[in-house]
C-alpha positions as CSV (number, residue, x, y, z in Angstrom):
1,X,0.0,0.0,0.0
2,X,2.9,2.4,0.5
3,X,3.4,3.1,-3.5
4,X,-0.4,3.6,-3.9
5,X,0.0,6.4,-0.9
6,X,2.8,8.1,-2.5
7,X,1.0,8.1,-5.5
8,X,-2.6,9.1,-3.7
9,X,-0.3,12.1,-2.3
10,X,1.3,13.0,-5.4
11,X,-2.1,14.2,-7.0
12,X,-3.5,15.6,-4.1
13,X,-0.9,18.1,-4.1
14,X,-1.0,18.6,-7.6
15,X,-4.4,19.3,-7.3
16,X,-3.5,21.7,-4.1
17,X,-0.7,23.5,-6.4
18,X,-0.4,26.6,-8.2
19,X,0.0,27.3,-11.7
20,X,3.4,27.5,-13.2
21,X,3.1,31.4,-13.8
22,X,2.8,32.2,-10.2
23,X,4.6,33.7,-7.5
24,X,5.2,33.1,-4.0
25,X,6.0,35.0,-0.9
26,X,9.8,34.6,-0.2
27,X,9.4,35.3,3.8
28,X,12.2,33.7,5.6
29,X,11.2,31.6,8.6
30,X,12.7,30.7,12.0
31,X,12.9,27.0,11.7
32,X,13.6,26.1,8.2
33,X,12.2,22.3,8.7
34,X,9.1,23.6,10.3
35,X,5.9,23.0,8.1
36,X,4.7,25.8,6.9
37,X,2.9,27.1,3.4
38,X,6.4,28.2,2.2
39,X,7.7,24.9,2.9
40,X,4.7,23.5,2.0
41,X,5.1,25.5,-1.5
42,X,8.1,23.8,-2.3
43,X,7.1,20.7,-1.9
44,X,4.4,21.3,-4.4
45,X,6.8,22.4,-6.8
46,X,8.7,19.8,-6.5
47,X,6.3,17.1,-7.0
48,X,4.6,18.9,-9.8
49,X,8.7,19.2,-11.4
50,X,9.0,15.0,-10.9
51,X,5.2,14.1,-12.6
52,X,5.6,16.6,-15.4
53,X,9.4,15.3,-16.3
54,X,7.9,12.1,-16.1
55,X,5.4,13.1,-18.9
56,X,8.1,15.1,-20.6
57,X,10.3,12.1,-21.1
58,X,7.6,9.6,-22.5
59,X,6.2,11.9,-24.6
60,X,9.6,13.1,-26.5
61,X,10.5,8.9,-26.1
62,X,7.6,8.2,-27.3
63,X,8.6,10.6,-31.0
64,X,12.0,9.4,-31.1
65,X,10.5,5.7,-31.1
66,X,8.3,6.1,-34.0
67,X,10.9,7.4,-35.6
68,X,12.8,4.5,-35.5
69,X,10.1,2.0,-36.4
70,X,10.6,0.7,-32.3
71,X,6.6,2.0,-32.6
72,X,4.5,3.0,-35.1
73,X,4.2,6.3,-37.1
74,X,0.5,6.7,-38.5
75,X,1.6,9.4,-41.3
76,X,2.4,9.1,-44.6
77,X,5.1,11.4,-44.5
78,X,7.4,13.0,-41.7
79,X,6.0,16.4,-42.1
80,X,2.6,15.7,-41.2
81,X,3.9,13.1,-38.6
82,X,5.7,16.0,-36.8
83,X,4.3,19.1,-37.8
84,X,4.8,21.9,-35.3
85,X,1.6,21.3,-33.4
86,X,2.6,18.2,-32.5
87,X,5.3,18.7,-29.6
88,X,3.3,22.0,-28.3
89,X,2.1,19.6,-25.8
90,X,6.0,18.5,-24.7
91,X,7.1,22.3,-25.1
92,X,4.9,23.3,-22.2
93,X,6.1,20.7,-20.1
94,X,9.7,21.9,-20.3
95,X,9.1,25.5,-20.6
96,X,5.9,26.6,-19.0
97,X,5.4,23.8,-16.7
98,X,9.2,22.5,-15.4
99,X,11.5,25.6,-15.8
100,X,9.3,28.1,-14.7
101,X,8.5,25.9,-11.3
102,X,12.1,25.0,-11.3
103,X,12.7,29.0,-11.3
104,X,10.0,29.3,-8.5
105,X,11.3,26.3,-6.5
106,X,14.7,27.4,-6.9
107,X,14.0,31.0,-4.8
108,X,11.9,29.2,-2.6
109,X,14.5,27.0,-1.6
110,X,17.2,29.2,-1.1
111,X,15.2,31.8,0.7
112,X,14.4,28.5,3.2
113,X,18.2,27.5,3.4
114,X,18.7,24.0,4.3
115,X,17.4,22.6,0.8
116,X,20.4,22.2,-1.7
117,X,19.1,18.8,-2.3
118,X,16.3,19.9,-3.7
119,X,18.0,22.3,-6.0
120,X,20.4,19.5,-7.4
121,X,17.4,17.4,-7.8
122,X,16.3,19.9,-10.2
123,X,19.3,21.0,-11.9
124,X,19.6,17.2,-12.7
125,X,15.7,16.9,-14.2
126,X,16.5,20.4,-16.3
127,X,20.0,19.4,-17.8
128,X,18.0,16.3,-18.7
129,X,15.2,18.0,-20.4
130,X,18.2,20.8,-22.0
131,X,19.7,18.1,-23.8
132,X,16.4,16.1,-24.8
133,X,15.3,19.6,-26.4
134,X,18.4,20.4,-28.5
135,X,18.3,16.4,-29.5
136,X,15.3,17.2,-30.7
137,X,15.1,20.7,-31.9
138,X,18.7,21.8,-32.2
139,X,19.0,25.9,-31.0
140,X,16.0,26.5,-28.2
141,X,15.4,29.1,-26.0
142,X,17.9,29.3,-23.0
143,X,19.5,32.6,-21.7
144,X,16.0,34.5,-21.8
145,X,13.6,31.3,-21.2
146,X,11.4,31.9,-18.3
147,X,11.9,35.8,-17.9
148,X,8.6,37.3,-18.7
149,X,9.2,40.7,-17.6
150,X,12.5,41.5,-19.9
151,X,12.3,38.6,-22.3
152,X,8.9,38.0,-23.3
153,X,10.0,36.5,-26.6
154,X,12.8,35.0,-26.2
155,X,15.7,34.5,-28.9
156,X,16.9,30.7,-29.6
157,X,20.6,30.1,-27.7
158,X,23.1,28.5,-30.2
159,X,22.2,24.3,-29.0
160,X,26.2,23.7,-28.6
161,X,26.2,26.1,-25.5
162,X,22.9,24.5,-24.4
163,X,24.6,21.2,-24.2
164,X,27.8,22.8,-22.6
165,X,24.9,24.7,-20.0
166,X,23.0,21.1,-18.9
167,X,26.8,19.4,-18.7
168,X,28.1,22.3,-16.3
169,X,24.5,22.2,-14.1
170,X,25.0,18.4,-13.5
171,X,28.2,19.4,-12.1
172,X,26.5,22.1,-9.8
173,X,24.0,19.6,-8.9
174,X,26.9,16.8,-7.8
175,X,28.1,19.3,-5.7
176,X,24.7,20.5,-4.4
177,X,23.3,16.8,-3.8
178,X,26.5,16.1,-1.5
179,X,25.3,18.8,1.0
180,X,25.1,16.8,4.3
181,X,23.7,19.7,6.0
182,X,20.7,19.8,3.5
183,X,17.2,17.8,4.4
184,X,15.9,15.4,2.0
185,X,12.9,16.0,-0.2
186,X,9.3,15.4,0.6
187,X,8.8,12.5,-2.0
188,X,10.8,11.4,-4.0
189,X,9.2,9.4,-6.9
190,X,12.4,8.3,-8.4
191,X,15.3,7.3,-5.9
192,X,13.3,7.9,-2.3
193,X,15.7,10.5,-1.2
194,X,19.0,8.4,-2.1
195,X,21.1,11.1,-3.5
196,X,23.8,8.2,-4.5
197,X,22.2,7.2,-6.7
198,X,21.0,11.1,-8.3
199,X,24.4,11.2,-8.7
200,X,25.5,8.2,-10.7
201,X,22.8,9.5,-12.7
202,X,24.2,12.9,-13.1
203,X,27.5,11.2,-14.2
204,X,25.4,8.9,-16.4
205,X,23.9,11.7,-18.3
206,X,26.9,13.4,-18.7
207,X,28.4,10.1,-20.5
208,X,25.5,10.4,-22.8
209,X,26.1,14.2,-23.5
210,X,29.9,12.8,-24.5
211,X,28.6,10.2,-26.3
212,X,26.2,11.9,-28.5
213,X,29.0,14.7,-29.2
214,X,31.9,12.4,-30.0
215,X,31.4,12.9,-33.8
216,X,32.2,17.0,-33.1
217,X,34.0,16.9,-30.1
218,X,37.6,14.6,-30.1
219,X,37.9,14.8,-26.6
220,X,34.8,13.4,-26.1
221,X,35.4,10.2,-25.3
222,X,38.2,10.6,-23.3
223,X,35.8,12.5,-21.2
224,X,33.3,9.5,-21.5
225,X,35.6,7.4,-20.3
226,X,37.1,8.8,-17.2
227,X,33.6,8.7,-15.9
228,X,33.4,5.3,-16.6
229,X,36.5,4.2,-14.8
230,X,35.4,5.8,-11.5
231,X,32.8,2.9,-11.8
232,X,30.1,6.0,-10.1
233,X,27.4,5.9,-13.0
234,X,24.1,3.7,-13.2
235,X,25.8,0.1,-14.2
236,X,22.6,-2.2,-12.3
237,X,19.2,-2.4,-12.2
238,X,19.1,-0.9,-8.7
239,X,20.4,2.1,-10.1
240,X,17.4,2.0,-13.1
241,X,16.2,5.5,-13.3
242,X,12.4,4.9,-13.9
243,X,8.7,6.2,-12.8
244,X,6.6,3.6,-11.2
245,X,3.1,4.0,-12.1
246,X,0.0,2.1,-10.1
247,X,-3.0,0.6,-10.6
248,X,-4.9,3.2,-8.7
249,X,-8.2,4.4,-10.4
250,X,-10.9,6.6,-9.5
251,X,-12.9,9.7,-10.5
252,X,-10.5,11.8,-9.2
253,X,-6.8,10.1,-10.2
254,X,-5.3,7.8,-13.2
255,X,-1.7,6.7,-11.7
256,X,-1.7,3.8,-14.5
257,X,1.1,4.0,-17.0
258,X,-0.8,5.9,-19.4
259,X,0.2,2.9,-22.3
260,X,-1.7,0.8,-20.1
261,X,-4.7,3.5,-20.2
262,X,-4.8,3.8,-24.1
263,X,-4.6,-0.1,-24.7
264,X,-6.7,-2.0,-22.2
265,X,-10.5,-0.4,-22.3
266,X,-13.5,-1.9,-22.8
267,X,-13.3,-0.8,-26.2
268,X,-10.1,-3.1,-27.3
269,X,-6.4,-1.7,-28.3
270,X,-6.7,2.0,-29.4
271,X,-3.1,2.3,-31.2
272,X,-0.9,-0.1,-33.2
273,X,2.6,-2.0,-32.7
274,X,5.7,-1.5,-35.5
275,X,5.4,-4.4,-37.2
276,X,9.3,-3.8,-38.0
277,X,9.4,-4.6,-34.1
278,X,7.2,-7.3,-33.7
279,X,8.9,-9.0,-37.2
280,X,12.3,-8.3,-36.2
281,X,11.6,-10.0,-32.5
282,X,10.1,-12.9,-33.8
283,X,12.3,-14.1,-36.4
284,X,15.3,-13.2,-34.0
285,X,13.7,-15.4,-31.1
286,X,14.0,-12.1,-28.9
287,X,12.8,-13.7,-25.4
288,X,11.7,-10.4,-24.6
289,X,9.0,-10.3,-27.1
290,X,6.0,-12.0,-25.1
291,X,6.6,-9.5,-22.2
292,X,6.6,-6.5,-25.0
293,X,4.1,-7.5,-26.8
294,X,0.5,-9.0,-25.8
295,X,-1.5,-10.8,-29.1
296,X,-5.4,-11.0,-28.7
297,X,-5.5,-13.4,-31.9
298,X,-3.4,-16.3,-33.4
299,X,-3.8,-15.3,-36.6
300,X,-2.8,-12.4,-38.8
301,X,-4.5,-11.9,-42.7
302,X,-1.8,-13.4,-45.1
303,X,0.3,-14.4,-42.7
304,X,1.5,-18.3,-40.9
305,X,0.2,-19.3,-37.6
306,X,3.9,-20.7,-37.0
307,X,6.1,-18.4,-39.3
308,X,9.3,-21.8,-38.1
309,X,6.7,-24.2,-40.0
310,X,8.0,-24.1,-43.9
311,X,5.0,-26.1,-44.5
312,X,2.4,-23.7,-43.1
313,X,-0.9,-22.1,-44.4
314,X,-0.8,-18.4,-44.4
315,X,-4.4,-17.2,-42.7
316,X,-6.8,-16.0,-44.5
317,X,-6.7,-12.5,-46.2
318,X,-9.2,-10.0,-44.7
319,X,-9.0,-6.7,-46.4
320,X,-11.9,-5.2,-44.3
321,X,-9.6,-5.8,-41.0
322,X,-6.3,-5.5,-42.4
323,X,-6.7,-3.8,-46.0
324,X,-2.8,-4.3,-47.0
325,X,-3.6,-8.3,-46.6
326,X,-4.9,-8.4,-50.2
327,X,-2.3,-5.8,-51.6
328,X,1.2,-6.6,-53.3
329,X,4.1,-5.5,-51.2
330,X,5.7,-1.8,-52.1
331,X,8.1,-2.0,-55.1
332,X,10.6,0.0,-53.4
333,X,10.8,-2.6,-50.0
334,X,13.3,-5.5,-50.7
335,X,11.9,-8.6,-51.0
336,X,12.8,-9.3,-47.1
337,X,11.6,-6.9,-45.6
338,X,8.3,-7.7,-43.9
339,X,4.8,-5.8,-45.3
340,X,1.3,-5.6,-43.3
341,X,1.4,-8.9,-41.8
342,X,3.8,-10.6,-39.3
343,X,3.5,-14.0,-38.7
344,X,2.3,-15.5,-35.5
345,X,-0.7,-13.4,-35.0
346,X,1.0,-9.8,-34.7
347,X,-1.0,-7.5,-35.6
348,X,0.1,-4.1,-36.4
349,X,1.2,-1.4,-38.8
350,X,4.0,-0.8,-41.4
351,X,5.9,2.4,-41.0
352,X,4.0,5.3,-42.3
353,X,1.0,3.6,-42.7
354,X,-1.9,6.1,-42.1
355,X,-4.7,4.4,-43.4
356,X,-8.7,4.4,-41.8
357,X,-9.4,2.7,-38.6
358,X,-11.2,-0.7,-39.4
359,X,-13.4,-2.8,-37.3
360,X,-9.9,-4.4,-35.7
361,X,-9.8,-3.0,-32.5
362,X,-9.7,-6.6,-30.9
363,X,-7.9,-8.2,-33.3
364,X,-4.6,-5.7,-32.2
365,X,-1.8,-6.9,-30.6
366,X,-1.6,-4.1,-27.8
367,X,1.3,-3.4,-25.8
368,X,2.8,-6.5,-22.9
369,X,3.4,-6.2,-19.3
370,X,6.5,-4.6,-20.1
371,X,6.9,-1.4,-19.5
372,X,3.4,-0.5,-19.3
373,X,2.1,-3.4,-16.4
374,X,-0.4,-5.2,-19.2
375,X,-0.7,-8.9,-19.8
376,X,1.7,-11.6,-20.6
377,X,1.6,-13.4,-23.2
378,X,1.0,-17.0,-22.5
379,X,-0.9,-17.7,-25.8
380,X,-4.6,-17.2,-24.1
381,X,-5.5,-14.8,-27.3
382,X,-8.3,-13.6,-24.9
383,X,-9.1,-9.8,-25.7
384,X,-8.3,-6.9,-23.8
385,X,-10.2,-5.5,-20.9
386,X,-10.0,-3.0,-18.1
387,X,-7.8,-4.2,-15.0
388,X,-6.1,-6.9,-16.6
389,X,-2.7,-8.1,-16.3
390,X,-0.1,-5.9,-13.8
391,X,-3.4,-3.5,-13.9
392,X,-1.3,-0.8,-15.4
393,X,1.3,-0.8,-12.6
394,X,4.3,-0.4,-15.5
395,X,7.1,2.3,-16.0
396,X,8.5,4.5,-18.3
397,X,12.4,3.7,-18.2
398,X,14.2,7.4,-18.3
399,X,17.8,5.8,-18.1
400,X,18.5,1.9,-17.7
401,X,21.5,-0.3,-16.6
402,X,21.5,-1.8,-19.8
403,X,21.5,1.2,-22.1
404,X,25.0,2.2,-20.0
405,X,26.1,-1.1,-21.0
406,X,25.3,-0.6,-24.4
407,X,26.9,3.3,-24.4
408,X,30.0,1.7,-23.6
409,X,29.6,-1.0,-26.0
410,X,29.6,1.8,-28.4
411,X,33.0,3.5,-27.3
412,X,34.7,0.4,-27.2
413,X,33.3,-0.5,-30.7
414,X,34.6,3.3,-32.1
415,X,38.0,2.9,-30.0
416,X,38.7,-0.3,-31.5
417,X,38.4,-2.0,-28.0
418,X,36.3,-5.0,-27.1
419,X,33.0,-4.6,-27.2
420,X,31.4,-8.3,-26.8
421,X,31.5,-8.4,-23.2
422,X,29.6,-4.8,-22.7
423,X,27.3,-6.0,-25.2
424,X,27.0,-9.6,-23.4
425,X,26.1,-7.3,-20.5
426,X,23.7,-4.8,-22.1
427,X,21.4,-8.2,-23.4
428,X,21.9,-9.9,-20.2
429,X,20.6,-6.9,-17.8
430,X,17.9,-6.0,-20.5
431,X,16.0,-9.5,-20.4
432,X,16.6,-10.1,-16.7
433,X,14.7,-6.7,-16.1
434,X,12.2,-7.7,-18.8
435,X,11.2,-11.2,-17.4
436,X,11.0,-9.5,-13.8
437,X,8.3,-7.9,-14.9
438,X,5.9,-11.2,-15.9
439,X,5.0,-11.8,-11.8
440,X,2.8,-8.6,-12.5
441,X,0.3,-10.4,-14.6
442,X,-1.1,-12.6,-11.9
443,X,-3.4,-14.3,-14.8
444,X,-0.7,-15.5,-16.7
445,X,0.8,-18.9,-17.2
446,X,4.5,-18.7,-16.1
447,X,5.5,-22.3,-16.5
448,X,8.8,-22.8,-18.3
449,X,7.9,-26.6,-19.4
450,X,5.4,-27.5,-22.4
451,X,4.1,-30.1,-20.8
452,X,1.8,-27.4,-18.9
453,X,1.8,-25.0,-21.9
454,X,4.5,-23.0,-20.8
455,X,6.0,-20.0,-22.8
456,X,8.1,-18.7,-20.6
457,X,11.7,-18.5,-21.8
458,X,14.3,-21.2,-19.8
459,X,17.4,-19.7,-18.4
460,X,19.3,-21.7,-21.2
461,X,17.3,-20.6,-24.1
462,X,17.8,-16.9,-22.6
463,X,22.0,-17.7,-22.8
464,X,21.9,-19.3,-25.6
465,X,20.4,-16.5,-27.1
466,X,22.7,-14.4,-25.7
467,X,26.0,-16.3,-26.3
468,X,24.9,-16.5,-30.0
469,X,24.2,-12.9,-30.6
470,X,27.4,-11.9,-29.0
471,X,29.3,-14.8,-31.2
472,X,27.8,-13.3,-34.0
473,X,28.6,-9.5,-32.9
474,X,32.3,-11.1,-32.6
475,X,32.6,-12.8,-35.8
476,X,30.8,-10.3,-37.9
477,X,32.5,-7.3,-39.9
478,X,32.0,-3.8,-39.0
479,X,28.8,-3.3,-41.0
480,X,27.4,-6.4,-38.9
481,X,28.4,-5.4,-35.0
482,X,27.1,-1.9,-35.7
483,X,23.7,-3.2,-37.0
484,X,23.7,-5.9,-33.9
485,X,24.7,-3.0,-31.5
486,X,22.1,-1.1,-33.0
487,X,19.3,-4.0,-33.2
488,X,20.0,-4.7,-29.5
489,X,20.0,-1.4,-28.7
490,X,16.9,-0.5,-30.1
491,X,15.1,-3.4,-28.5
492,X,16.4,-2.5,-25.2
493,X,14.9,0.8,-25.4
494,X,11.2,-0.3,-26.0
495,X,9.4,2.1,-24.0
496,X,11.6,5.2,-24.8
497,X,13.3,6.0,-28.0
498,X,15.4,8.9,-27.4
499,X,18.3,7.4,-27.6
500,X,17.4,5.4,-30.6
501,X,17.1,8.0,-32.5
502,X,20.0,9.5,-31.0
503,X,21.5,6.7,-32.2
504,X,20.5,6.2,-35.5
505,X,21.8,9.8,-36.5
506,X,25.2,9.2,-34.9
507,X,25.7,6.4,-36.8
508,X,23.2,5.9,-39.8
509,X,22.6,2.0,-38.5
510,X,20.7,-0.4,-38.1
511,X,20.5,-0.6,-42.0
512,X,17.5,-2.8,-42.1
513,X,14.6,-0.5,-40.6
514,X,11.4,-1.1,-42.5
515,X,10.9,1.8,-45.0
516,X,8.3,4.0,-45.2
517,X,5.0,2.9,-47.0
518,X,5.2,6.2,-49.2
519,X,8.1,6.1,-51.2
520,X,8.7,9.5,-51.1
521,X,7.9,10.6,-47.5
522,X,10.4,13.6,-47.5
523,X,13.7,13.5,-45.9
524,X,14.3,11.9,-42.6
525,X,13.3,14.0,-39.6
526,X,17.4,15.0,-38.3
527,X,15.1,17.6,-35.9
528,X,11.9,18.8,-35.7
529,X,9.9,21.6,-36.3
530,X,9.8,24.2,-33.7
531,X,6.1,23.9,-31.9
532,X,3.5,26.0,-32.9
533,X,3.1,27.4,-29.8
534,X,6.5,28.9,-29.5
535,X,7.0,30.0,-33.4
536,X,3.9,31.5,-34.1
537,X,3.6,34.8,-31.4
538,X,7.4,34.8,-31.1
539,X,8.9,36.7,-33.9
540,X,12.4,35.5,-32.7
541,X,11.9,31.9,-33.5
542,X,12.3,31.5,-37.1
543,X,10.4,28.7,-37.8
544,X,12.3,25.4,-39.9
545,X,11.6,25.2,-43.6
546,X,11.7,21.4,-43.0
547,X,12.4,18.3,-40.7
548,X,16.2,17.8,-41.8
549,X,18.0,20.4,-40.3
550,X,20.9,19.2,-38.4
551,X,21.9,19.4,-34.5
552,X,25.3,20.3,-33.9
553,X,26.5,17.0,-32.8
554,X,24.9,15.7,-36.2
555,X,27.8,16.1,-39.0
556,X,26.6,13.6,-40.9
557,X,25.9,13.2,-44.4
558,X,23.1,15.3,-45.0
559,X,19.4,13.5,-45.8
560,X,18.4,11.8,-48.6
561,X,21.2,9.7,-48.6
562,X,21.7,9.3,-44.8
563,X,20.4,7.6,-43.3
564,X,19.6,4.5,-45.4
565,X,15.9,4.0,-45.0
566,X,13.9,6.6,-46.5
């Protein structure tokens, strides 16, 4: 009952707080751990600051993974899937929601005394969100964000001396989160007050900053590297930096993973799955994909019940369900690469695919019990409903063990060091976290054996999966570990694509993403569109002509050409 509390509390004070645009009274008290409404103030800030990052990360990770077929994009072409209205929603998060609390917390907390901890907390959470906007945008406001009175249109800061601001505030925040003297925060929805463990993070994220800027910066990795030697950065699953959702429902609060929310109604799925994922998964033997992924049929139009039996039926074509089931596959996709149907009774959408909404609603294969807490899949191919499975009681992973694994992987790969064992690692981490996660589903059939229908993965099959992917990885060329690092990578980070798509324009692999259904969809997205919201009354954001402008870390080959799927 103690996480359905925190949560309980966490929107009773959000409903007790104040709008971002507020101010408060700055009276110093006598006691600066009394409870009072300054104190009390704070507090509010600070747990409005750790739900709206929450909503900030998953909804930019939720754009970079569409990108990168780990989900589905539902337009045609890139510039309808991210026109500038599109990320208003994520642009008042970070900029009238988080920094202008964060500016408002700040004064509150240093009028108080006693509460560097909750300032480094927040420096952390903003140098975050600094670097997730220039990712995705390139030059943002900075210098004169979140100054009404003298800026009240603020000019776009130059996104290299963003990245250089979020890298020098997680310093500041080291030092400030090593303040014995300071008192802990009032809840804590990420590391319950264990400021350990804020600061491997803060060193993590700066790894990732080095990482992303090693194609422009030569020291980069030097810089990586000395991090990683100290050994102080999140490296296991106790370290995961994640928010915990609930299954806690009423008319007043939704603490579900909001995943959860949009897929298990009483109405069926609401969204589709990649079918680049769900193939890809499948015809690797991924043994994360019946935790990912939860299938409500058996059958997909046009495709094989048991895509491993060469001697196997396809199902039945049903264009009123699944119109692409009677059409011939694109002439531009290569002959392998998978179109509308997936075997084994996943059910989704090709990239780009932005077709009408058929009667198929429980015919979907909607998202697993990882990370949103839905059902496993144990082959029942019962539909979805409300409450089922972990009850919605998922995360959304911000920064995981295994991604550090695979970051390092990376560097070792570019230094010409090993890279097999941090890759070994990465997998290893990745599928352990994943499985955890099948106790949620309390329905489900967990047996390892066939002889009681069992589906779950043994710990042999997971290592030989393992061992062979990283004998592979060892054996291949360069063209072939950088497409597994990449493959694995991308899998690991189901439930956030950031750094997928970070990844994709550092290095222009994996090569074998499924293209879009268009042909000529306009040039990959290297940054999007400044939002609406910000472009359109500010006369000093010039808005972008298109989608494939780069960020300075980006020196790439410019799009079309890079990278390889269109």
């Amino acid at each position: 009952m103690k996480k359905i509390n925190k949560i309980s509390i966490l929107f009773l004070l959000l409903g007790l707080t104040f709008t971002s645009c507020e101010t408060t009274d700055l009276e110093l008290v006598n006691d600066p751990n009394q409870v009072t409404v300054v104190n009390g103030d704070l507090e509010r800030y600070m747990t409005a600051i750790q739900v709206d990052f929450k909503s900030f990360a998953n909804a930019m990770g939720g754009n970079g993974a569409s990108l990168v077929r780990i989900s589905q994009m539902g337009s045609v072409n890139y510039v309808n899937a991210f026109s500038p209205s599109s990320t208003n929603f994520e642009w008042r998060l970070a900029y009238s929601n988080m920094f202008s609390d964060m500016k408002n917390a700040e004064a509150l907390a240093t009028s108080i005394g006693g509460r560097n901890k909750h300032i480094g907390v927040m420096k952390v959470l903003k140098a975050y969100t600094l670097m997730s906007l220039v990712d995705y945008f390139g030059d943002i406001p900075y210098s004169e964000a979140t100054n009404l009175a003298d800026f009240p249109q603020p000019n776009l800061d130059d996104d290299a001396s963003v990245y250089a601001a979020a890298i020098s505030m997680l310093d500041q925040a080291k030092t400030l989160l090593q303040d014995e003297e300071s008192i802990s925060i009032g809840v804590d929805y990420y590391y319950n007050n264990n400021f350990d463990k804020w600061i491997k993070l803060a060193n993590t994220l700066k790894m990732n900053a080095y990482l992303n800027t090693r194609l422009v910066d030569s020291e980069a990795l030097s810089k990586l590297n000395s991090i990683a030697s100290s050994g102080n950065f999140i490296a296991s699953t106790a370290d995961d930096f994640e928010f915990r959702y609930d299954i806690v429902v009423n008319n007043q609060i939704d603490a579900r993973h909001p995943g959860y929310q949009n897929d298990y109604t009483a109405g069926g799925v609401n969204g589709y799955q990649s079918n680049w994922m769900m193939d890809h998964m499948l015809k690797d033997n991924d043994p994360r994909i019946r935790y990912y992924y939860y299938r409500q049929n058996e059958c997909t139009p046009s495709a094989l019940i048991d895509w491993t039996d060469p001697n196997g039926v396809p199902c039945p074509a049903n264009p009123e369900a699944l119109f692409c089931s009677t059409q011939a596959k694109p002439a531009h996709y290569p002959g392998s690469m998978v179109f509308c149907s997936v075997d084994n009774g996943y059910w989704g959408r090709d990239h780009g695919f932005g077709g009408g909404i058929p009667p198929d609603t429980f015919l979907r294969t909607g998202r697993g019990v990882y990370p949103v807490g839905g059902n496993y899949d144990d082959d029942r191919f019962a539909s979805v409903g409300l409450g089922q499975g972990g009850g919605g009681a998922g995360i959304t992973p911000i920064w995981l063990a295994s991604w550090s694994h695979l970051m390092l992987a990376e560097v070792a790969l570019v230094s010409g060091g090993g890279a097999s064992g941090y890759l070994q690692d990465a997998m290893q981490i990745s599928i352990d976290k994943v499985m955890s996660f099948g106790s949620l589903d309390g329905d489900a059939n967990l047996s390892t054996t066939d002889v009681e229908g069992g589906t779950v993965p043994t710990t042999g099959a997971v290592s030989d999966y393992v061992s062979a992917k990283v004998t592979e990885f060892s054996n291949g060329d360069m063209a072939t570990k950088w497409n597994i690092l990449g493959l694995q990578s991308f899998v690991a980070h189901y439930g956030n694509g950031s750094n997928s798509y970070n990844y994709y324009r550092r290095t222009g692999y994996p090569t074998t993403l499924q293209f879009t259904v268009e042909p000529s969809p306009g040039n990959f997205v290297r940054s999007l569109f400044y939002p609406a919201d910000e472009a359109t009354p500010n006369p000093n954001v010039t808005q972008k002509a298109n989608v494939d402008g780069q960020v300075f870390w980006d020196n790439n080959p410019s799009s079309p050409g890079f990278p390889s799927a269109n």
